[in-house]
C-alpha positions as a LaTeX table, in Angstrom:
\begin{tabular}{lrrr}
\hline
Residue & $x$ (\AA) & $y$ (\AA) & $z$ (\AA) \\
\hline
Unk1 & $-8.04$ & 23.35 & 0.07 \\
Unk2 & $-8.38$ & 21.63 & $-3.23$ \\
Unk3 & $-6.02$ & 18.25 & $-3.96$ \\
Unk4 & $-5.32$ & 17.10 & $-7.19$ \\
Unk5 & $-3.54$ & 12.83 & $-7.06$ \\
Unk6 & $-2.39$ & 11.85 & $-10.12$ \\
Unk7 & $-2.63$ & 7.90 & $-9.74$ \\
Unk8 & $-1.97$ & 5.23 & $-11.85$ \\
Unk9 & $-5.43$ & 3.77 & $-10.91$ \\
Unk10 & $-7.88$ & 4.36 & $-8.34$ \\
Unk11 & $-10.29$ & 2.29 & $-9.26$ \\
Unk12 & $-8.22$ & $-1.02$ & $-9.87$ \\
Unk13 & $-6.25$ & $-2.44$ & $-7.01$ \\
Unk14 & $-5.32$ & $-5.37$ & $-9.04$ \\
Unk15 & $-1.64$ & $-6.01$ & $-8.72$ \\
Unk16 & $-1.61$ & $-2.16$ & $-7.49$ \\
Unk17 & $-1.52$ & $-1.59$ & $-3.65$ \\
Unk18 & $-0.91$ & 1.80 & $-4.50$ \\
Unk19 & $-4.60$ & 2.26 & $-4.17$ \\
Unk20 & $-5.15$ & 1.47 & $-0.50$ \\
Unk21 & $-3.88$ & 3.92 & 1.01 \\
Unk22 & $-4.37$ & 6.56 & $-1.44$ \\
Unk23 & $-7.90$ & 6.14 & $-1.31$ \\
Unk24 & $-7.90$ & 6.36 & 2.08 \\
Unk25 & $-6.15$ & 9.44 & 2.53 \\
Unk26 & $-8.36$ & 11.22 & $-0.32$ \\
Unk27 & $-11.23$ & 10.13 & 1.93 \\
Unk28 & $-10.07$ & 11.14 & 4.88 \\
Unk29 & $-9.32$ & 14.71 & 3.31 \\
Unk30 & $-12.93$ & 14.92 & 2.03 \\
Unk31 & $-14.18$ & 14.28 & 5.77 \\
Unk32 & $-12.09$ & 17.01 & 6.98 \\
Unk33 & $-13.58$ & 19.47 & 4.50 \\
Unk34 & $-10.76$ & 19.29 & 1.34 \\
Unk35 & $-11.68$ & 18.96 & $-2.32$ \\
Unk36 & $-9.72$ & 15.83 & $-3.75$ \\
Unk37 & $-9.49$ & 14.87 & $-7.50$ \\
Unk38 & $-7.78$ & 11.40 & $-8.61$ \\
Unk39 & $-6.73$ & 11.29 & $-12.16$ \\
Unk40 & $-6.20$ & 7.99 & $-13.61$ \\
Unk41 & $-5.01$ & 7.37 & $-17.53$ \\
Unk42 & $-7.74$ & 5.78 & $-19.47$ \\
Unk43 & $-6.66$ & 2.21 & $-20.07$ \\
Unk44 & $-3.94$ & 1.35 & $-17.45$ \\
Unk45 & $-2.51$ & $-1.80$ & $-16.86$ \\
Unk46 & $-4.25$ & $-2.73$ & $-13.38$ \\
Unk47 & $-7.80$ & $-1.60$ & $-14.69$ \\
Unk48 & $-7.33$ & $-3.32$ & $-17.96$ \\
Unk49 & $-6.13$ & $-6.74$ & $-15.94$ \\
Unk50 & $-8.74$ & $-6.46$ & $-13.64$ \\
Unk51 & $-11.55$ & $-6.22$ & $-16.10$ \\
Unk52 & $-9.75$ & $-9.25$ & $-18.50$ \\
Unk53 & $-9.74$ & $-11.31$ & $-15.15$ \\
Unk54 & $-13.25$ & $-10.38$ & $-14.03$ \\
Unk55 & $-15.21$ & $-8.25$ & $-16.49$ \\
Unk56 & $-16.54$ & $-4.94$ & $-15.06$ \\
Unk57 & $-18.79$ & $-6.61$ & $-11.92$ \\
Unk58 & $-15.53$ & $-4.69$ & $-9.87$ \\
Unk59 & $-15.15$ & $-1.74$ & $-11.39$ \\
Unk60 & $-19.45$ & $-0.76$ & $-10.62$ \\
Unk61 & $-18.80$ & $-2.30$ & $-7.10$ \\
Unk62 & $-15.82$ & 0.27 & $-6.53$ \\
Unk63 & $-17.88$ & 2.90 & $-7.40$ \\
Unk64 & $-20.31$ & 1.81 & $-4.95$ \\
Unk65 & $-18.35$ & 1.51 & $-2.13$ \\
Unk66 & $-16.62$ & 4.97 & $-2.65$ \\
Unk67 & $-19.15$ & 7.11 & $-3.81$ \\
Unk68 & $-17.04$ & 10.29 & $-2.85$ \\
Unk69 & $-14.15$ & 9.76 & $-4.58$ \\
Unk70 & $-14.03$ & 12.12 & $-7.46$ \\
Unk71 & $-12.07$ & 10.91 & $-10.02$ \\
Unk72 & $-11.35$ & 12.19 & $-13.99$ \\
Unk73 & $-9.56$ & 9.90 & $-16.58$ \\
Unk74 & $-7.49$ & 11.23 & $-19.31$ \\
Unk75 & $-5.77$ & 10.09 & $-22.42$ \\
Unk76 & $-3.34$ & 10.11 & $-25.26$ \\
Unk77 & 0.00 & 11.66 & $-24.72$ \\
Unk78 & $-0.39$ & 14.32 & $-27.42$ \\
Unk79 & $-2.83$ & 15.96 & $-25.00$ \\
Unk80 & $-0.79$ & 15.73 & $-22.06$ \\
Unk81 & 0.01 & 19.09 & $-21.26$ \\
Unk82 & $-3.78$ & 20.19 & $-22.24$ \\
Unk83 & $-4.99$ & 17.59 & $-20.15$ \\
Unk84 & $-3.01$ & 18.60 & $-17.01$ \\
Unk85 & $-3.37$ & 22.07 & $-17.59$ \\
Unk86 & $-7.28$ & 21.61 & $-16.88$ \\
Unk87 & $-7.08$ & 18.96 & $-14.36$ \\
Unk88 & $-4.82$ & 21.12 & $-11.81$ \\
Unk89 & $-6.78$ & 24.45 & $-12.29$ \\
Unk90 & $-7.94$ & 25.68 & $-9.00$ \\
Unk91 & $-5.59$ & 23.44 & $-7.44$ \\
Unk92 & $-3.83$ & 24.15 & $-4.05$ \\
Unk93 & $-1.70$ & 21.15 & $-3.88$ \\
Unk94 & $-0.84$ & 18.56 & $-6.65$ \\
Unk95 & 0.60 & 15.40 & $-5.77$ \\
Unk96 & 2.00 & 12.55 & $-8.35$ \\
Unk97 & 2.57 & 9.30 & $-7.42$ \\
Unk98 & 5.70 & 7.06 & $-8.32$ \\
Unk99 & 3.65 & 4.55 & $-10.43$ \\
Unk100 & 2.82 & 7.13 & $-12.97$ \\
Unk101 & 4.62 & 7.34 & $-16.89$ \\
Unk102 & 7.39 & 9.78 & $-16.68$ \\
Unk103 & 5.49 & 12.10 & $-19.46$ \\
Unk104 & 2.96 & 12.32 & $-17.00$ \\
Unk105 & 5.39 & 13.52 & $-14.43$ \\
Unk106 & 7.51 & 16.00 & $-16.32$ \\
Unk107 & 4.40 & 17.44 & $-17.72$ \\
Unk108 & 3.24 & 17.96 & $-14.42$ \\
Unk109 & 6.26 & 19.57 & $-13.32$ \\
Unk110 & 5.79 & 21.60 & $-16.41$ \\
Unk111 & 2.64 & 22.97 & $-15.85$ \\
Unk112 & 3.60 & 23.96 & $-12.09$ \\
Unk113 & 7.00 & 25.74 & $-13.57$ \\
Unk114 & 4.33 & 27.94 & $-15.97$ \\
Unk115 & 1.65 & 28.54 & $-13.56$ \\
Unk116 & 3.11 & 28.64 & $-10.54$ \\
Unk117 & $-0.22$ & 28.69 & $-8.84$ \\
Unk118 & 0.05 & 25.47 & $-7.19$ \\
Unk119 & 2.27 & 23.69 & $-4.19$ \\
Unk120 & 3.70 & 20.12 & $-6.30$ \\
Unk121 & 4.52 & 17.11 & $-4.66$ \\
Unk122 & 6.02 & 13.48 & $-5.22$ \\
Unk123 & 4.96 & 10.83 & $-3.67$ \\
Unk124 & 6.53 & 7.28 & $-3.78$ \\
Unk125 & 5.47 & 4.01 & $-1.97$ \\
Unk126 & 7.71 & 1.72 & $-3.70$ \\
Unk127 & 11.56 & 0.78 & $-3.77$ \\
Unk128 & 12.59 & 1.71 & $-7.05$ \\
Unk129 & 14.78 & 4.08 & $-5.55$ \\
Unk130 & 17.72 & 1.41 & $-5.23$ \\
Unk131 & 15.93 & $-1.62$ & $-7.03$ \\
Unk132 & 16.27 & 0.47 & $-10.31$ \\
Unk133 & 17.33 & 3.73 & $-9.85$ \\
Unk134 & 17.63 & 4.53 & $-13.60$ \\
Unk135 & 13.88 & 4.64 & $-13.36$ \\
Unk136 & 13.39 & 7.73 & $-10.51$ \\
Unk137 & 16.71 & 8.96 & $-11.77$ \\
Unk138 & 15.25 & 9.73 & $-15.42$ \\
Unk139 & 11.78 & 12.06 & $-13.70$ \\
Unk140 & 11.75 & 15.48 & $-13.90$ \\
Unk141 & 11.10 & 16.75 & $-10.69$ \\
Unk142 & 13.31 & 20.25 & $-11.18$ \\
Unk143 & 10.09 & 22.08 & $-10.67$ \\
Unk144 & 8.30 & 20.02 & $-7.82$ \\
Unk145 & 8.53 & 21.48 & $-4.31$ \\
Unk146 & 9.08 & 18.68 & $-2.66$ \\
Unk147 & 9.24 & 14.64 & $-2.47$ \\
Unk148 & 6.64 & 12.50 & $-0.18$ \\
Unk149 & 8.40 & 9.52 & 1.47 \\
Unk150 & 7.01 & 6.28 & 3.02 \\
Unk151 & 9.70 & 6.02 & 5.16 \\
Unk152 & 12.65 & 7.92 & 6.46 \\
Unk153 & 15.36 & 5.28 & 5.26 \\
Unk154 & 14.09 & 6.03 & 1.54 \\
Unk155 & 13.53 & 9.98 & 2.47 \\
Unk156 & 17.31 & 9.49 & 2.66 \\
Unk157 & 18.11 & 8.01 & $-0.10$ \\
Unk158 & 16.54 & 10.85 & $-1.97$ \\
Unk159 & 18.84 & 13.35 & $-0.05$ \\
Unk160 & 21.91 & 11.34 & $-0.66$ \\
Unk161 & 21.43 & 10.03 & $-4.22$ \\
Unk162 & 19.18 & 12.77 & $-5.76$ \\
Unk163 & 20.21 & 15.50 & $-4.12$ \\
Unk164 & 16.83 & 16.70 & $-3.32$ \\
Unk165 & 16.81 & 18.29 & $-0.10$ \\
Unk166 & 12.73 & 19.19 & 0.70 \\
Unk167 & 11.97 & 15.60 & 1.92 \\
Unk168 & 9.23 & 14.51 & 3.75 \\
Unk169 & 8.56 & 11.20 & 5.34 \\
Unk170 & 5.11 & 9.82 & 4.96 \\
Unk171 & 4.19 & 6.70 & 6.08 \\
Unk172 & 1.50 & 4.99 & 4.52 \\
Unk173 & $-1.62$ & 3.80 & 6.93 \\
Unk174 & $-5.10$ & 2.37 & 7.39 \\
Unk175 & $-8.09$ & 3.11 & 6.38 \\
Unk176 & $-10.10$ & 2.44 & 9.59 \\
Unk177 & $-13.57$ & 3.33 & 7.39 \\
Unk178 & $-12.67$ & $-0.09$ & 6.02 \\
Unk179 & $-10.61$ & $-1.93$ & 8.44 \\
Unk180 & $-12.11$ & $-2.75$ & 11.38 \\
Unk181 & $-12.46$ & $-5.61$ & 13.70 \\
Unk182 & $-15.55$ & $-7.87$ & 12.65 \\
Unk183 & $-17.12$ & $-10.91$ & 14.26 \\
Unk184 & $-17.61$ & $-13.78$ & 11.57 \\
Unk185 & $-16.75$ & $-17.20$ & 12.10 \\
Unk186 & $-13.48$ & $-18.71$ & 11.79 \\
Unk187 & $-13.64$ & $-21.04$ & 8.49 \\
Unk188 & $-9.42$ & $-20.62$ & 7.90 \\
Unk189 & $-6.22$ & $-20.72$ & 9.92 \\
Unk190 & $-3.88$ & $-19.02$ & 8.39 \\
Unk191 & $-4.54$ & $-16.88$ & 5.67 \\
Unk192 & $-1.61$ & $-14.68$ & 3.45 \\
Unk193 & $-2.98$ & $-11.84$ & 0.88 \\
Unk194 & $-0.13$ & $-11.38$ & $-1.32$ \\
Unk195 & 1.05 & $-11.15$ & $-5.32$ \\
Unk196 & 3.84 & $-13.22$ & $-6.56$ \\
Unk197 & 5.36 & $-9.75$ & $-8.15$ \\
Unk198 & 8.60 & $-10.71$ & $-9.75$ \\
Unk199 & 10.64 & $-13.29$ & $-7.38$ \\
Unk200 & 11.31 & $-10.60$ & $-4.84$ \\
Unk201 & 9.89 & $-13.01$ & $-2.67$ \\
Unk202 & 9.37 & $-16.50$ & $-3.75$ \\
Unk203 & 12.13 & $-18.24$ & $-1.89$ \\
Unk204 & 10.49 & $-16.91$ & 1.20 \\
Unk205 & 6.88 & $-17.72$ & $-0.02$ \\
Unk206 & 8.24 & $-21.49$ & $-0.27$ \\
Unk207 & 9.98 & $-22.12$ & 3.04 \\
Unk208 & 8.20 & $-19.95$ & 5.38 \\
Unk209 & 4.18 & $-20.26$ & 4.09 \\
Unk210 & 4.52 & $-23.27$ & 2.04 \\
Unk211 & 6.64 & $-25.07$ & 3.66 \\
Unk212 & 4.59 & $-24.92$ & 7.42 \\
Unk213 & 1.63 & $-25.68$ & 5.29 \\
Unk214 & 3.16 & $-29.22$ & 4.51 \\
Unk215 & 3.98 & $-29.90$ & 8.11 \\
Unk216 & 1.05 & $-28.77$ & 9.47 \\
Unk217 & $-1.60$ & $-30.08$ & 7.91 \\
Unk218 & $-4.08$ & $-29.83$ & 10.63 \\
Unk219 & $-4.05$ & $-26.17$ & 9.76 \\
Unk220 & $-6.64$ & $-24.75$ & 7.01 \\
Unk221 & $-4.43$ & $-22.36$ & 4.77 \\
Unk222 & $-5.55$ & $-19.91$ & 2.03 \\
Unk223 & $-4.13$ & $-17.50$ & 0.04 \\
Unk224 & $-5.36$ & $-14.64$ & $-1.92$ \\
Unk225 & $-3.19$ & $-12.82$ & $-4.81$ \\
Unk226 & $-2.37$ & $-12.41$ & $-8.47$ \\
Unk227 & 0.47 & $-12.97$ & $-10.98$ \\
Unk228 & 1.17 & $-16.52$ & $-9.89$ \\
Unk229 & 2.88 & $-18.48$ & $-12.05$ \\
Unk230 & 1.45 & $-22.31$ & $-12.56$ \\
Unk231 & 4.19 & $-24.30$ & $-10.90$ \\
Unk232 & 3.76 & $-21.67$ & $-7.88$ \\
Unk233 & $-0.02$ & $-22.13$ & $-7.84$ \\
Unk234 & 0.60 & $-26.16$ & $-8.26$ \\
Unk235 & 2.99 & $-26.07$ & $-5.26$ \\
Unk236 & 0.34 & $-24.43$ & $-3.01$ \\
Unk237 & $-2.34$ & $-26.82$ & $-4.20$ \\
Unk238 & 0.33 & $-29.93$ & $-2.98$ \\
Unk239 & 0.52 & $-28.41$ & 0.01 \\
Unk240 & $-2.94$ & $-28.73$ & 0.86 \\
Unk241 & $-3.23$ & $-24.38$ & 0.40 \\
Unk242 & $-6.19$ & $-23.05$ & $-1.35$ \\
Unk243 & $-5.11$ & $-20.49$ & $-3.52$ \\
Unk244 & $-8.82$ & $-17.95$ & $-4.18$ \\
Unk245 & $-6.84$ & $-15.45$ & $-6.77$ \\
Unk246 & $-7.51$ & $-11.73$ & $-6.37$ \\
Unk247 & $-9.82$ & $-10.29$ & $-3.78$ \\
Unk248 & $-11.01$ & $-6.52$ & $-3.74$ \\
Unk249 & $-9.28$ & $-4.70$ & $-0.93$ \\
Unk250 & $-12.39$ & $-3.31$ & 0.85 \\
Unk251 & $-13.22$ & $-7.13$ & 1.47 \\
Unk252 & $-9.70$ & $-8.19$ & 2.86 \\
Unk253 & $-11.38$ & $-7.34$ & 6.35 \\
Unk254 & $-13.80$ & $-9.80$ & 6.09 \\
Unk255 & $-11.50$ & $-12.62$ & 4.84 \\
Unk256 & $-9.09$ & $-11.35$ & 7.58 \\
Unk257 & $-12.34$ & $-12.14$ & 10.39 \\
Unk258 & $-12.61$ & $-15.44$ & 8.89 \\
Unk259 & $-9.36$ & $-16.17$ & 9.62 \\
Unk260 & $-7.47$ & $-17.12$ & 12.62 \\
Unk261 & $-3.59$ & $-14.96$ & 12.08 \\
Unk262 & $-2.51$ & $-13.78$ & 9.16 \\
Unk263 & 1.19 & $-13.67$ & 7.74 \\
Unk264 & 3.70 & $-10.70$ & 6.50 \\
Unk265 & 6.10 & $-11.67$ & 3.97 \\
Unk266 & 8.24 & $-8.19$ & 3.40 \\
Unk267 & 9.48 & $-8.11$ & $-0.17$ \\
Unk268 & 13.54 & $-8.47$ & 0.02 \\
Unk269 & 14.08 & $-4.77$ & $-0.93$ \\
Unk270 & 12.54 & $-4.02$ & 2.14 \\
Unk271 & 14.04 & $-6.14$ & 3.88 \\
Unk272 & 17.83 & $-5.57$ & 2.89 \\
Unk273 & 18.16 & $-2.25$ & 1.51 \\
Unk274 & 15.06 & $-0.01$ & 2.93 \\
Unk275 & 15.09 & $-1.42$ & 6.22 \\
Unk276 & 12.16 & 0.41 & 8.47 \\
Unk277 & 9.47 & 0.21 & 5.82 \\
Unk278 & 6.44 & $-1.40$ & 6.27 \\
Unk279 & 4.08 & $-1.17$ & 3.55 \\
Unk280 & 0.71 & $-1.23$ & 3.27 \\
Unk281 & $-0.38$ & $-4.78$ & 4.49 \\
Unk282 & 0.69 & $-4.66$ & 8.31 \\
Unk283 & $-1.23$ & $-1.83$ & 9.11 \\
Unk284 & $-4.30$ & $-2.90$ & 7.35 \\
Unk285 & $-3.79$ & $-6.35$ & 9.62 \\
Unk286 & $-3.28$ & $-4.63$ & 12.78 \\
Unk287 & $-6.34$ & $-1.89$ & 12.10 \\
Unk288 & $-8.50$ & $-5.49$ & 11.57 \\
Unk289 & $-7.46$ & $-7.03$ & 15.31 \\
Unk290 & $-5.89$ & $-10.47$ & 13.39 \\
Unk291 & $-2.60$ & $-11.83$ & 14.84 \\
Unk292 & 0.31 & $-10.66$ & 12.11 \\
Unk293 & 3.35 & $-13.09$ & 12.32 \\
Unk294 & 6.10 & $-11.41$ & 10.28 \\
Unk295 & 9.41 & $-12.98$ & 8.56 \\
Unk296 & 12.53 & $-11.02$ & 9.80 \\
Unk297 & 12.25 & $-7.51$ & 9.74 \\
Unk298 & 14.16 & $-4.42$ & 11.41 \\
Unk299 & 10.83 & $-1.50$ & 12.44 \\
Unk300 & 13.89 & 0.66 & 13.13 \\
Unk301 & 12.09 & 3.80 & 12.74 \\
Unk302 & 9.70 & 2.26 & 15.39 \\
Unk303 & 5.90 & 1.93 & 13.57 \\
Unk304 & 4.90 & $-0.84$ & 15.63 \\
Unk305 & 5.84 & $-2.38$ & 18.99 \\
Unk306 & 7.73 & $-5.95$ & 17.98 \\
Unk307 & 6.22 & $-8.54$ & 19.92 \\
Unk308 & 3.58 & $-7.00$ & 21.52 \\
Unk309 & 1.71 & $-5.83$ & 18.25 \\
Unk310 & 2.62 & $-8.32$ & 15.99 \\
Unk311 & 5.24 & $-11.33$ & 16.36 \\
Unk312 & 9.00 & $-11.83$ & 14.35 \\
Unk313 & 9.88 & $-15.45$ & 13.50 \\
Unk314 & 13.98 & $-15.51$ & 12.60 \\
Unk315 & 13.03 & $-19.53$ & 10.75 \\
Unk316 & 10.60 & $-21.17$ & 8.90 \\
Unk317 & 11.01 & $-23.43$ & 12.01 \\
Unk318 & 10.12 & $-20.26$ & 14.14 \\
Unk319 & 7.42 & $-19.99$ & 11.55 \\
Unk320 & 5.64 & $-23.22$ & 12.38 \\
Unk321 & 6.45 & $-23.10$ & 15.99 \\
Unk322 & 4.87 & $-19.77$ & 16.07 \\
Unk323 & 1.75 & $-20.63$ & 13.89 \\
Unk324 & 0.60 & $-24.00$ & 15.98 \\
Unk325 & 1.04 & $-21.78$ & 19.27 \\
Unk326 & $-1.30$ & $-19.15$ & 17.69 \\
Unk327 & $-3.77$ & $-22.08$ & 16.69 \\
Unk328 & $-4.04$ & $-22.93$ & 20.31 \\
Unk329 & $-3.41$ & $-20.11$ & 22.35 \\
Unk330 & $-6.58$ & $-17.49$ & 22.39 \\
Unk331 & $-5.35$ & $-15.24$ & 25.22 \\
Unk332 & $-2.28$ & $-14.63$ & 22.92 \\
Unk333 & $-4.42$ & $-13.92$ & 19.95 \\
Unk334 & $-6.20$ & $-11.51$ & 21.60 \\
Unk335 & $-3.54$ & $-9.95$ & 23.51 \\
Unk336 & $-1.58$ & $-9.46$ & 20.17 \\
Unk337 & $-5.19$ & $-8.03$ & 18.24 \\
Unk338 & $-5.63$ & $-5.31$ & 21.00 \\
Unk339 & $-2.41$ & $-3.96$ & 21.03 \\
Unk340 & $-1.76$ & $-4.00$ & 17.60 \\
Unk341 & $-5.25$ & $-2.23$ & 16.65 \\
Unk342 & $-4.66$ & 0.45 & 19.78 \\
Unk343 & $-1.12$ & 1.46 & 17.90 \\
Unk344 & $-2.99$ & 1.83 & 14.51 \\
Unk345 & $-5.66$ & 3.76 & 16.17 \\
Unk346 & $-3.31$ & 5.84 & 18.04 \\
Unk347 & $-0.95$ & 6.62 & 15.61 \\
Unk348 & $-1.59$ & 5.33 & 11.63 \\
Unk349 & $-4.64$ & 6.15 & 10.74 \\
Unk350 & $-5.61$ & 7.49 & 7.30 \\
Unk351 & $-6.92$ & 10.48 & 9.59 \\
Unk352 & $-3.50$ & 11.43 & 10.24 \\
Unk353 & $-2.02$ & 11.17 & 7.69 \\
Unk354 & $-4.63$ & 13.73 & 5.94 \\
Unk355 & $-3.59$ & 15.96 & 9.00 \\
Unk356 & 0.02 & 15.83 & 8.35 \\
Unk357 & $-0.26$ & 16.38 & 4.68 \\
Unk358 & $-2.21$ & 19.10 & 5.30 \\
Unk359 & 0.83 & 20.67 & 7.52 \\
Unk360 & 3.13 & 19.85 & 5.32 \\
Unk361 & 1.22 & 21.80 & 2.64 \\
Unk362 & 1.50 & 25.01 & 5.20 \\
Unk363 & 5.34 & 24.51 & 5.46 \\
Unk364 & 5.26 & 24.62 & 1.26 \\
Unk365 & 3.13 & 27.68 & 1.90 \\
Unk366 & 5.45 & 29.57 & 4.63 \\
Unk367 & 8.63 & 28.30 & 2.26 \\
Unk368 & 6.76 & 29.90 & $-0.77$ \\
Unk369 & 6.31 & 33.21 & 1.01 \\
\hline
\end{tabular}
């Protein structure tokens, strides 16, 4: 079949996780034989940052390492519904992300309501559901078929709030093209790959990274991320943490092979009001084979195996307890790598996903008849 994404960017995963696992799933579909188009509008705010930060070195290298991805830019909202209207011909299945302008996502909805030659999805990764609900509650999506999910607790709250009832949950996975296992030497301890977003986090940040920094100084810590503010970059330097700034995605598996475990710091949406969702990062750690030690947080929809895949701490002081037995203790390391990677492998792939979203676009079709 043919698969149209509407994105906000591909090509940029500055500030935008977005793009992990949506270009692994549009790879995964071209290995199983689909046509996949990403469209991207010209100047958005993650490919604008990341060229300001680091010129265009990133952008060539993208299209280097994903030669495959096909992917058309458009502009100017006074073409909009042109501009759609020749991106989705031919299409079998359009989906639209979350992180798109909601022009962009009534026009889209537009087009399918005229043409009606195409199954039209939503797709959201992100909690804006009940962080700002004015925000999903102001979309069109009268004339989409259906709404992807990362997670059944949010598939719910689009039943319950929105009253849409053709729900799908869709977790998001690894792309195991990328993340693998590799051999390099250990030059870092702990390492955390994370953005400083907008203080959904910080107050964890402090006491449970920061904080075990300070009292265990023996430890090498780094962390990789943007959007942080100077006094938070000036606390991680006093805590003896080197703080590298953005890295690419398709090289977070070799910083995650230099390193000895890596953290997960669950923003505190996901952590208090979409319980169950795991994001990206964790399965991108486990898919790598490096020891994830998590702050509080409730898998009730049962991803992951707690404490055999990756470890909980309920305390910073679990934190630091946990991290200097990690430092020491290489049967545990490896225990927790190889069961962590054998759940990814058996179950979150970027492989499956393309294989359930290509079922799910059959149920559209069967629904449609």
């Amino acid at each position: 079949m043919r698969v149209v994404f509407f994105v906000h960017s591909l090509i940029s995963d500055w500030n935008n996780g977005h793009a992990h696992f949506l270009r692994g799933l549009m790879t995964a579909l071209i290995r199983q034989g689909h046509e996949v188009l990403a469209c991207e509008p010209w100047r958005n705010w993650s490919s604008d940052n990341l060229f300001q930060d680091h010129g265009a070195g990133p952008i060539v290298e993208f299209a280097r390492r994903f030669p495959k991805l096909w992917i058309e830019v458009y502009s100017g909202r006074e073409q909009i519904i042109a501009e759609i209207d020749r991106l989705t011909q031919g299409a079998d299945l359009v989906i639209v992300h979350e992180f798109n302008e909601p022009e962009l996502v009534g026009a889209v909805g537009d087009i399918r309501h005229r043409r009606r030659d195409f199954q039209l999805l939503f797709h959201d990764t992100h909690h804006r559901t009940v962080s700002v609900p004015y925000q999903i509650a102001r979309l069109n999506l009268a004339h989409y078929d259906g709404v992807l999910a990362f997670g059944d607790v949010l598939a719910n709250v689009y039943r319950s709030r929105f009253g849409i009832d053709r729900v799908w949950t869709f977790y998001e996975a690894a792309d195991t093209s990328v993340f693998f296992p590799m051999d390099l030497e250990k030059t870092q301890d702990v390492v955390w790959i994370g953005n400083w977003g907008d203080d959904e986090r910080s107050a964890e940040i402090h006491s449970y990274l920061i904080d075990s920094a300070r009292a265990l100084n023996e430890l090498r810590f780094v962390v990789h991320g943007v959007r942080y503010p100077n006094e938070a970059i000036s606390a991680l330097h006093k805590a003896g943490i080197a703080y590298l700034g953005w890295v690419p995605n398709y090289r977070v598996p070799e910083v995650f092979a230099h390193s000895t475990m890596t953290l997960h710091i669950p923003r505190r949406y996901y952590r208090e009001c979409l319980p169950g969702i795991a994001t990206i990062r964790p399965f991108e750690a486990l898919a790598c084979g490096i020891p994830l030690l998590s702050l509080p947080w409730h898998d009730q929809e049962g991803l992951f195996r707690t404490g055999k895949d990756y470890l909980v701490v309920e305390s910073p002081k679990e934190m630091r307890a946990a991290m200097a037995r990690l430092a020491q203790d290489s049967e545990l390391r490896e225990r927790l790598a190889e069961h962590g990677l054998e759940t990814i492998r058996a179950y979150h792939t970027c492989e499956h996903r393309a294989e359930e979203l290509v079922d799910i676009y059959r149920q559209l079709g069967a629904v449609g008849a």
